[in-house]
TIGUTI-88115 format. One record per residue: chain; residue in three letters; x, y, z of N, C-alpha, C in turn. Coordinates in Angstrom, 3 decimals, always signed. Example, Ala and Ser with C-alpha at 12.3 -4.5 7.8 and 13.67 -1.06 7.14 Angstrom:
! residues 2
+-------+-----+----------+----------+----------+----------+----------+----------+----------+----------+----------+
! chain ! res !     n_px !     n_py !     n_pz !    ca_px !    ca_py !    ca_pz !     c_px !     c_py !     c_pz !
+-------+-----+----------+----------+----------+----------+----------+----------+----------+----------+----------+
!     A ! ALA !  +13.190 !   -5.690 !   +7.800 !  +12.300 !   -4.500 !   +7.800 !  +13.200 !   -3.300 !   +7.800 !
!     A ! SER !  +12.850 !   -2.250 !   +7.080 !  +13.670 !   -1.060 !   +7.140 !  +12.900 !   +0.030 !   +7.870 !
+-------+-----+----------+----------+----------+----------+----------+----------+----------+----------+----------+
***
This chain:
! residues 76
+-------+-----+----------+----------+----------+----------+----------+----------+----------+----------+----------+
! chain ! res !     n_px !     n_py !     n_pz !    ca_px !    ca_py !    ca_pz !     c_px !     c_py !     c_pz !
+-------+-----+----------+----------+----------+----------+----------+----------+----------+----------+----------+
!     A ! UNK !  +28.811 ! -131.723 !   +6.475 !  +28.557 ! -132.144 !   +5.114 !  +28.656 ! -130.897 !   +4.239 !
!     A ! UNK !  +29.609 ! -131.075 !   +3.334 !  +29.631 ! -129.658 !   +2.221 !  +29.150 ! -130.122 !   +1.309 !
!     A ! UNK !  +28.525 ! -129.593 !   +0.625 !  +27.715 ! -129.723 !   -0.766 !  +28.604 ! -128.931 !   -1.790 !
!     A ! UNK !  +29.476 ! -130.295 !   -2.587 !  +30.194 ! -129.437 !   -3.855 !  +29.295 ! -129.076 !   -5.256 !
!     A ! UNK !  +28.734 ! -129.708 !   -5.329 !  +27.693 ! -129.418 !   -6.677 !  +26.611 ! -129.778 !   -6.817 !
!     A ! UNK !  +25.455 ! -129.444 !   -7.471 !  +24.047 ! -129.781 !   -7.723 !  +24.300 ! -131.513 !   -8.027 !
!     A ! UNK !  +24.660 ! -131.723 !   -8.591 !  +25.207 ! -132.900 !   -9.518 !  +25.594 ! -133.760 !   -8.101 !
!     A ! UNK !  +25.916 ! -133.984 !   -6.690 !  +26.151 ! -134.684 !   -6.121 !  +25.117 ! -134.860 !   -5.485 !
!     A ! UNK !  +23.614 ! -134.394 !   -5.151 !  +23.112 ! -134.654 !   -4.163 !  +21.709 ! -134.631 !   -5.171 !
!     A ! UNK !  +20.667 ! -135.716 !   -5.478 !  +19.633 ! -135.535 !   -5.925 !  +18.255 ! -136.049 !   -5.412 !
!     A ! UNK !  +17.247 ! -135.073 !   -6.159 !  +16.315 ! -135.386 !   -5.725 !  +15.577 ! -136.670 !   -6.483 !
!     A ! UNK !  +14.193 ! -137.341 !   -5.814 !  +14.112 ! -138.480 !   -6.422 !  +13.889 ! -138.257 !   -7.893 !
!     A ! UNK !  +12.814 ! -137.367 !   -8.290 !  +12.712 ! -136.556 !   -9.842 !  +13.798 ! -136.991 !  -10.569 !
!     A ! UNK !  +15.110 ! -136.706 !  -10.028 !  +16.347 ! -136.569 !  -10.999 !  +17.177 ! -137.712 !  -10.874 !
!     A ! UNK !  +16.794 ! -138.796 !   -9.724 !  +17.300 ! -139.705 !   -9.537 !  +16.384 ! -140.666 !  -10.651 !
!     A ! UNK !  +15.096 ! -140.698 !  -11.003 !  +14.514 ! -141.422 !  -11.689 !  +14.685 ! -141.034 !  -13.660 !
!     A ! UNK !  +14.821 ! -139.458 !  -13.531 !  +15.182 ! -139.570 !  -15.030 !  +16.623 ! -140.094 !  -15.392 !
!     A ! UNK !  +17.606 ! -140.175 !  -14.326 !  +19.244 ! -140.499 !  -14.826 !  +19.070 ! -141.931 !  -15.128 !
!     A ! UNK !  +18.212 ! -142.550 !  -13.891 !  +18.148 ! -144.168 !  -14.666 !  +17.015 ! -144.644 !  -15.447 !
!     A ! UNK !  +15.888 ! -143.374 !  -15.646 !  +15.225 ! -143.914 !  -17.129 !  +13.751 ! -144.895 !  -16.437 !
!     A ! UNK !  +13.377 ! -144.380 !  -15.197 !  +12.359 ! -144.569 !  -14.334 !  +11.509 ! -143.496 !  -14.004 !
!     A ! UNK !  +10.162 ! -144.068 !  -13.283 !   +9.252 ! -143.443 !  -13.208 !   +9.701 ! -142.991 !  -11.669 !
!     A ! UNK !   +8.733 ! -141.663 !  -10.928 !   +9.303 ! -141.003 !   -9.938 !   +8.579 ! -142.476 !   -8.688 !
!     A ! UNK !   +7.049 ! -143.128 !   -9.216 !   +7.007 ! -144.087 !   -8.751 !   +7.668 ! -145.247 !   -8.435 !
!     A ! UNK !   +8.592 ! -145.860 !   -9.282 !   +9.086 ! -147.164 !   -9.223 !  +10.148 ! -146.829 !   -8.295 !
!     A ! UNK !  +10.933 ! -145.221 !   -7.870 !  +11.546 ! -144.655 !   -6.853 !  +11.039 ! -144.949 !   -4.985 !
!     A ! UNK !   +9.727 ! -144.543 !   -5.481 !   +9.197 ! -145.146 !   -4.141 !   +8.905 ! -146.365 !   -3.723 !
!     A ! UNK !   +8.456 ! -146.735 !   -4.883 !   +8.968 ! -148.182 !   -4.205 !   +9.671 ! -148.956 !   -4.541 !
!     A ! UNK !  +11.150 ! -148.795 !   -4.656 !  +12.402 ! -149.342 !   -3.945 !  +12.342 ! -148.846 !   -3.247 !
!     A ! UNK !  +12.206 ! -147.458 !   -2.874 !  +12.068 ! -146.853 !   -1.290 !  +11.471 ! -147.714 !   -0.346 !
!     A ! UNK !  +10.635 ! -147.928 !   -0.308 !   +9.410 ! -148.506 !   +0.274 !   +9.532 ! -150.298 !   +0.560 !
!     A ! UNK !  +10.272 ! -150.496 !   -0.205 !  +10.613 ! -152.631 !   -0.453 !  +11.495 ! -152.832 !   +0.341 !
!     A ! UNK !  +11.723 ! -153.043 !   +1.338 !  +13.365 ! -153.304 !   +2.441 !  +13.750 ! -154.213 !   +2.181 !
!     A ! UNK !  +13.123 ! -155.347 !   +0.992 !  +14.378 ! -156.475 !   +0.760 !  +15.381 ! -155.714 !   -0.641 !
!     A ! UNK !  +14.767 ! -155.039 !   -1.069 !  +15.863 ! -153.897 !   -1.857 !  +17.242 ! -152.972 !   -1.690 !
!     A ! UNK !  +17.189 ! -152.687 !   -0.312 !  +17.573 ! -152.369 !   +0.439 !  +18.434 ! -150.812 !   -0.483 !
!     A ! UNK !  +17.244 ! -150.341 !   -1.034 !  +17.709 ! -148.824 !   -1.521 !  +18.033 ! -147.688 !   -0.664 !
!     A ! UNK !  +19.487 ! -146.803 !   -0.751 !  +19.908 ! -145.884 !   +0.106 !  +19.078 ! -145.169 !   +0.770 !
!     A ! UNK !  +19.057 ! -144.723 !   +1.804 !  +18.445 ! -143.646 !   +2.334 !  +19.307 ! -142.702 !   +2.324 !
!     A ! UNK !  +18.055 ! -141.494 !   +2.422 !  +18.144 ! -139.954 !   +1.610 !  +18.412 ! -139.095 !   +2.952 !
!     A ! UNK !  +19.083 ! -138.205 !   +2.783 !  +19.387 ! -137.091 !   +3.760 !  +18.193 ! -136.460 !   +3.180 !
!     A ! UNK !  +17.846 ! -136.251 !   +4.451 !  +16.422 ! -134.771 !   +5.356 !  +16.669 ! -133.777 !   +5.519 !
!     A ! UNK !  +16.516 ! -132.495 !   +3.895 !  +17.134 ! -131.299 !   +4.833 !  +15.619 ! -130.237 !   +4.416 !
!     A ! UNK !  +15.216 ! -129.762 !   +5.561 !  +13.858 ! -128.969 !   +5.322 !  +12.843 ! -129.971 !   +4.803 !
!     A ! UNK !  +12.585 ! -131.034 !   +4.848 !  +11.566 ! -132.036 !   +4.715 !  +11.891 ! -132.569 !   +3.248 !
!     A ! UNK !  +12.927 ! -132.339 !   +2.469 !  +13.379 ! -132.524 !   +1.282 !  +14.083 ! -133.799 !   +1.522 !
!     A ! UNK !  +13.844 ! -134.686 !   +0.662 !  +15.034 ! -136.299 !   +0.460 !  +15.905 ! -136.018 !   -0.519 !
!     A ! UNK !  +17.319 ! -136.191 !   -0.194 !  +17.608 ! -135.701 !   -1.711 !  +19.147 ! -137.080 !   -1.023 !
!     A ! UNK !  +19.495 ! -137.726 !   -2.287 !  +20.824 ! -139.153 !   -2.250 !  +21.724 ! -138.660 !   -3.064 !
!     A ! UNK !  +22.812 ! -139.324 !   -2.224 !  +24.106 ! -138.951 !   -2.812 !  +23.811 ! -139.942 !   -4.125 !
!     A ! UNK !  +24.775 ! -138.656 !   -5.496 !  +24.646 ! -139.876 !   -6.489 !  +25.595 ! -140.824 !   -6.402 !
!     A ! UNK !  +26.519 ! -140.748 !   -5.769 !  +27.642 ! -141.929 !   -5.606 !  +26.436 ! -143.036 !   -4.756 !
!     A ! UNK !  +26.220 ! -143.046 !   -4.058 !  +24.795 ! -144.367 !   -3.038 !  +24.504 ! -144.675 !   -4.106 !
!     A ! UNK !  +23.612 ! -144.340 !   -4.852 !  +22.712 ! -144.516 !   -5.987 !  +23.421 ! -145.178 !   -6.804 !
!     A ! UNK !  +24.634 ! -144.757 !   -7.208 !  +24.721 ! -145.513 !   -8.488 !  +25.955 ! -146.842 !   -8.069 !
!     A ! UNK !  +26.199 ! -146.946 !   -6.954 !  +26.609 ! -148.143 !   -5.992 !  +25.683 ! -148.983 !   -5.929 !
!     A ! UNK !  +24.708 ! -148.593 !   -5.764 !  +23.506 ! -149.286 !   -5.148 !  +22.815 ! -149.909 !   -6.611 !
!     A ! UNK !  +23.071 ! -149.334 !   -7.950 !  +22.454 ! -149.948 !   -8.725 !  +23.602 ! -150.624 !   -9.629 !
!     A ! UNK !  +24.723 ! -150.697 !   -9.416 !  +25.817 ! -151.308 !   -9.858 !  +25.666 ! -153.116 !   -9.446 !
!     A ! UNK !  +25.388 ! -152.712 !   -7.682 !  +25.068 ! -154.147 !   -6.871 !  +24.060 ! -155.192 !   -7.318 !
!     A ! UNK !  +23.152 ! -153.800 !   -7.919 !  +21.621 ! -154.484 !   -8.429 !  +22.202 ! -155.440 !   -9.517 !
!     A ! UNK !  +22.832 ! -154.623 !  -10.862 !  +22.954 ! -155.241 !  -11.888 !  +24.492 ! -156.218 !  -11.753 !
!     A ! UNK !  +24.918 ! -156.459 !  -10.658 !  +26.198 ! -157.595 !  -10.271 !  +25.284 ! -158.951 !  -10.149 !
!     A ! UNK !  +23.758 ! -158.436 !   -8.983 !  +23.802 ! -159.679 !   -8.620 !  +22.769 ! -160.372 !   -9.761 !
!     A ! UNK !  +22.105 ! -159.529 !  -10.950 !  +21.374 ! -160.081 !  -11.608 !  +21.916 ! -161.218 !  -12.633 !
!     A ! UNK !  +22.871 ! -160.162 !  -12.706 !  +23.768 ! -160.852 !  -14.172 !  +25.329 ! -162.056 !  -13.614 !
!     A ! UNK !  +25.470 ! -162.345 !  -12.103 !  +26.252 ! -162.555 !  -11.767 !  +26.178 ! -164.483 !  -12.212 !
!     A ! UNK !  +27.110 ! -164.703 !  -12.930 !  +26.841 ! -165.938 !  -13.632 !  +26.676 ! -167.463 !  -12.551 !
!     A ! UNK !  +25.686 ! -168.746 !  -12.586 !  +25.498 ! -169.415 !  -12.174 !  +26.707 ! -170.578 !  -11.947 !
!     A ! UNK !  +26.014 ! -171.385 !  -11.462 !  +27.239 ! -172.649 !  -11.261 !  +26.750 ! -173.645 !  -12.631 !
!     A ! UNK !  +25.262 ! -173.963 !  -12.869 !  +24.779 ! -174.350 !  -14.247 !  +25.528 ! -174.249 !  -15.074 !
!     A ! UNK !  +25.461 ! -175.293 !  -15.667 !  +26.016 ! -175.127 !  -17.824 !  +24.755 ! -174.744 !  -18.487 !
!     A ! UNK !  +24.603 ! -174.118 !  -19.417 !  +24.173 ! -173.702 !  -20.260 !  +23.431 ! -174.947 !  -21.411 !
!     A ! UNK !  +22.312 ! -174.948 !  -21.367 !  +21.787 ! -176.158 !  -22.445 !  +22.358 ! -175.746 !  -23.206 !
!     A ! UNK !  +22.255 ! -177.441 !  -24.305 !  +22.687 ! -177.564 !  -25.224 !  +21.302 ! -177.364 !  -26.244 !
!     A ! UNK !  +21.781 ! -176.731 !  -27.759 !  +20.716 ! -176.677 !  -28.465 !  +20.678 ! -177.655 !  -29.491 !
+-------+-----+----------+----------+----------+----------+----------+----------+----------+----------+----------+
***
């Protein structure tokens, strides 16, 4: 594994300010396995995720939220 830049590999800290979260709500998606949030490479007891996982992983999130129904839409 080569490490090209700071910018590819983060810690949760920096994983929670890019998406505008607390370092908590990190742990637990960590922590929720029906979430099924990346796991972090272990180096010296440090977690630190690729930002490509991460932002795959929250792309999926916001596919399946917004991913449109078989429903019509009431009428008003």
């Amino acid at each position: 594994m080569l490490l090209k830049t700071e910018a590819e590999w983060m810690g949760a800290s920096q994983i929670a300010r890019m998406i505008g979260v607390t370092d908590m709500c990190i742990w637990n998606w960590r922590n929720d396995p029906k979430l099924n949030f990346p796991a972090p490479a272990v180096i010296n007891r440090k977690k630190l995720w690729r930002r490509a996982d991460v932002e795959a992983w929250l792309l999926a999130r916001v596919k399946k939220e917004v991913a449109p129904t078989n429903e019509a839409p009431e009428a008003a």
